[in-house]
C-alpha positions as CSV (number, residue, x, y, z in Angstrom):
1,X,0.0,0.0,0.0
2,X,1.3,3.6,-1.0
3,X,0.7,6.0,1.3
4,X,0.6,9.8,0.1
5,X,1.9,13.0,1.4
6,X,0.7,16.5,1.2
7,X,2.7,19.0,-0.7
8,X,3.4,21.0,2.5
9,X,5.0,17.5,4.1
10,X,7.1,17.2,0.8
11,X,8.0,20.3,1.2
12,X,8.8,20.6,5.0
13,X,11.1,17.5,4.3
14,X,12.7,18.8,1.7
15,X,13.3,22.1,3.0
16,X,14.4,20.1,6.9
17,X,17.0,18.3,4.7
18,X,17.9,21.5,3.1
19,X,19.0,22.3,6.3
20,X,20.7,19.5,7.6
21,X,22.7,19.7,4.3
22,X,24.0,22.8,5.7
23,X,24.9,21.8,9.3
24,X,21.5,23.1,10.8
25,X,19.7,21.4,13.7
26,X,16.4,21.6,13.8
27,X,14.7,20.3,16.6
28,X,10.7,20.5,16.6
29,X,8.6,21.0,14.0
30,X,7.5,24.3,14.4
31,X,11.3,25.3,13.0
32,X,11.1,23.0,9.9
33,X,7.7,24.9,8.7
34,X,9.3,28.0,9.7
35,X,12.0,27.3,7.4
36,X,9.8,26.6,4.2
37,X,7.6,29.6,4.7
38,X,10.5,31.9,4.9
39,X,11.9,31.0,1.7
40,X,9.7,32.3,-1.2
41,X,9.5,30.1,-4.2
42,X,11.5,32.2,-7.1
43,X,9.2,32.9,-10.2
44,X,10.2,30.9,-13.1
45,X,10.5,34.3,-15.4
46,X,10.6,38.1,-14.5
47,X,7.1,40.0,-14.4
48,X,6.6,41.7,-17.8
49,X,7.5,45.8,-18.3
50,X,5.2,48.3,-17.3
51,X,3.3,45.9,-15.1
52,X,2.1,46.1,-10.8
53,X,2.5,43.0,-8.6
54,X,1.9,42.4,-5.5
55,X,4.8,42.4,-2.2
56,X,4.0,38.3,-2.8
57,X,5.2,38.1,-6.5
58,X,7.9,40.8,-5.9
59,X,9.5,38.7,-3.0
60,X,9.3,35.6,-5.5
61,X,10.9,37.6,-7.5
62,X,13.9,39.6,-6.1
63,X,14.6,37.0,-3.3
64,X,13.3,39.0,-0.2
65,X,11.1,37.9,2.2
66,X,7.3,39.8,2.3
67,X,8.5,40.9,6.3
68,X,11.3,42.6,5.0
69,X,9.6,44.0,2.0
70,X,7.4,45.6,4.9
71,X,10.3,46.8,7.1
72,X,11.8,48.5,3.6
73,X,8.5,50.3,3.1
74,X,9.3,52.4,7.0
75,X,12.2,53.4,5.0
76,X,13.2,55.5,2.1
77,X,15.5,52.6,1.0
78,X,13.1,50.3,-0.2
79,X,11.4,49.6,-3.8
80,X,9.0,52.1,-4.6
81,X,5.2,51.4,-4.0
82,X,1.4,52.8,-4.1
83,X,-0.8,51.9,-1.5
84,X,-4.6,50.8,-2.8
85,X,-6.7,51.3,-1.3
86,X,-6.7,50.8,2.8
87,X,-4.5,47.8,2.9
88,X,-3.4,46.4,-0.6
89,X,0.6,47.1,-1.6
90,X,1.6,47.5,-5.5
91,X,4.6,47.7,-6.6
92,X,5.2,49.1,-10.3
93,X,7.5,46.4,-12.3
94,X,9.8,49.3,-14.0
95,X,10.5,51.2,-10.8
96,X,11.2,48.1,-9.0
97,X,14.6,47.2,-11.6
98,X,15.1,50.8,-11.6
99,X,15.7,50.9,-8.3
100,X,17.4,47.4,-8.3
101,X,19.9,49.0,-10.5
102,X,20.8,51.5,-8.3
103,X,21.5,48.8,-5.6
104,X,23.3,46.7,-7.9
105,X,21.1,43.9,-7.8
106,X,19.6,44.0,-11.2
């Protein structure tokens, strides 16, 4: 009998072994899941010109977690972004590599 996994396990294993591949310990759980949901899963191609994503797909995309996409909007260092509406976060795709440029990431 084959027994089947969620794509969360697979995911938690594969990100725990991740981990032990690199001389981590992780001891409960709670610190495996923590470890796959702070990893964004990179896009597979770059959003098109002229287009607004969201702090989800952005993070995908440069490699930065959405927490520290937040802690860059306190700041005038971050990417550049309108606010829509009371809580939704957009960020232009063209001002986003602009300012990557300027970092040297892009």
């Amino acid at each position: 009998m084959v027994t089947r996994r969620s794509h969360g396990a697979v995911a938690v294993e594969r990100a725990a072994q991740v981990a032990l591949d690199a001389g981590l310990i992780l001891r409960h759980r709670a610190q495996r899941r923590s470890l796959v949901r702070a990893a964004p899963a990179p896009l597979t191609h770059e959003p098109p010109h002229g287009a607004w994503i969201d702090d989800r797909k952005l993070a995908a995309w440069i490699g930065l977690s959405r927490a520290r996409l937040q802690a860059l909007r306190r700041t005038p260092h971050g990417p550049p972004f309108v606010r829509v509406g009371k809580r939704a976060i957009r960020y232009s795709t063209d001002a986003v590599r602009r300012w990557l440029a300027t970092r040297g990431g892009g």
